[in-house]
Every structure is written in structure tokens, then in C-alpha cells.
C-alpha positions, 0 to 999 in steps of 0.5 A: 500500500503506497498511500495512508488513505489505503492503510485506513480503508484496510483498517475499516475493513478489518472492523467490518470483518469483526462484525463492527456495527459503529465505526468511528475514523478520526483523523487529526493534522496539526500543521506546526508539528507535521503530526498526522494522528489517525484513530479507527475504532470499532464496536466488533468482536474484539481480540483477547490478549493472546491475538492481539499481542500477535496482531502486528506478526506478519504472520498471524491473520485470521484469514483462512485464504492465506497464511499471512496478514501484512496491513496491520504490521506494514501500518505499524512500520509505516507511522514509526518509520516516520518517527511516529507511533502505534497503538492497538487496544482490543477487548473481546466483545467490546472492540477494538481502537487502532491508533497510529501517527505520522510524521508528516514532515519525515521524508519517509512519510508516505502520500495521504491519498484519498481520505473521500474514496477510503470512507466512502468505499467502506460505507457505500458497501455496508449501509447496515453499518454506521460510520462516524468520520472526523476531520481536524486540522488545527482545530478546525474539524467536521463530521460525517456521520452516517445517520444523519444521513438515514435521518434526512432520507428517512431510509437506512439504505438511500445513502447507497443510491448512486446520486445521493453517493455522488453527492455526499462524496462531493460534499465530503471531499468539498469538507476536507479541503475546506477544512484542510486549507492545503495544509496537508497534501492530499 
């Protein structure tokens, strides 16, 4: 994975695998110290202590396809390649919380990529799911929250119809940069 929007949407899909109903992605920049905080945190099944201590073992996956998982452990070595940090903290039945932080100004520090496709296609495949998204740069932030969504449409799954998708991504995309203020590079 080239870009950190695509460790996010990897992430957002390892919340949905573990039967997540609320995830939560929080995504903090602050300019003066290049630091790029990203935390996603999830309601699913959790881990007990035994996996979770191997969740960053490139060789531990829960998968049956294969006998490898690379995203956990290529995130972890990503965030602290750039003098950064990672964190994961996981109770069965209670879910799970992935913390990670970038130095942005590291010349090891990867594109973010596209925060707007990353979100939207985690929430567009899985309407049934509520998906909280934040986004902060030096104090100014906005949310996105699948509900309000529901809420206006008066329906739980009119946000998957491809007009109403097409304008919630321009709305989300049209938020970041405003928020962002070229900031951060995209």
C-alpha cells in the first residue's frame, strides 16, 4: 500500500470483518508539528490478549485464504518509520481502537491519498453499518456521520443510491479541503 488513505480503508475493513456495527475514523493534522494522528475504532468482536499481542506478526491473520496478514504490521512500520507511533487496544466483545501517527514532515512519510474514496468505499458497501468520520486540522474539524444521513432520507439504505453517493462524496471531499486549507497534501 503506497498511500495512508489505503492503510485506513484496510483498517475499516478489518472492523467490518469483526462484525463492527459503529465505526468511528478520526483523523487529526496539526500543521506546526507535521503530526498526522489517525484513530479507527470499532464496536466488533474484539481480540483477547493472546491475538492481539500477535496482531502486528506478519504472520498471524485470521484469514483462512492465506497464511499471512501484512496491513496491520506494514501500518505499524509505516507511522514509526516516520518517527511516529502505534497503538492497538482490543477487548473481546467490546472492540477494538487502532491508533497510529505520522510524521508528516519525515521524508519517509508516505502520500495521504484519498481520505473521500477510503470512507466512502467502506460505507457505500455496508449501509447496515454506521460510520462516524472526523476531520481536524488545527482545530478546525467536521463530521460525517452516517445517520444523519438515514435521518434526512428517512431510509437506512438511500445513502447507497448512486446520486445521493455522488453527492455526499462531493460534499465530503468539498469538507476536507475546506477544512484542510492545503495544509496537508492530499
Amino acid at each position: 500500500m503506497r498511500e495512508i488513505s489505503l492503510h485506513i480503508l484496510d483498517i475499516l475493513q478489518n472492523s467490518v470483518a469483526a462484525g463492527a456495527d459503529v465505526i468511528r475514523t478520526d483523523i487529526c493534522f496539526d500543521s506546526g508539528s507535521g503530526l498526522l494522528k489517525i484513530d479507527i475504532t470499532d464496536n466488533g468482536c474484539g481480540m483477547d490478549e493472546e491475538t492481539l499481542a500477535r496482531v502486528t506478526d506478519p504472520f498471524m491473520t485470521s484469514r483462512t485464504t492465506r497464511k499471512v496478514g501484512l496491513g496491520i504490521p506494514l501500518y505499524k512500520f509505516y507511522a514509526t518509520l516516520t518517527g511516529g507511533g502505534f497503538d492497538i487496544r482490543s477487548k473481546p466483545g467490546e472492540g477494538t481502537k487502532v491508533s497510529a501517527v505520522f510524521n508528516t514532515k519525515s521524508i519517509d512519510c508516505m502520500p495521504v491519498g484519498n481520505l473521500t474514496d477510503a470512507i466512502l468505499t467502506t460505507i457505500s458497501s455496508n449501509h447496515d453499518i454506521r460510520f462516524i468520520f472526523t476531520f481536524a486540522v488545527d482545530g478546525k474539524s467536521f463530521e460525517f456521520d452516517t445517520d444523519d444521513v438515514k435521518d434526512v432520507l428517512h431510509d437506512q439504505n438511500g445513502y447507497c443510491d448512486l446520486t445521493v453517493y455522488f453527492h455526499i462524496r462531493e460534499f465530503i471531499a468539498g469538507k476536507i479541503k475546506e477544512v484542510n486549507g492545503g495544509k496537508l497534501q492530499l
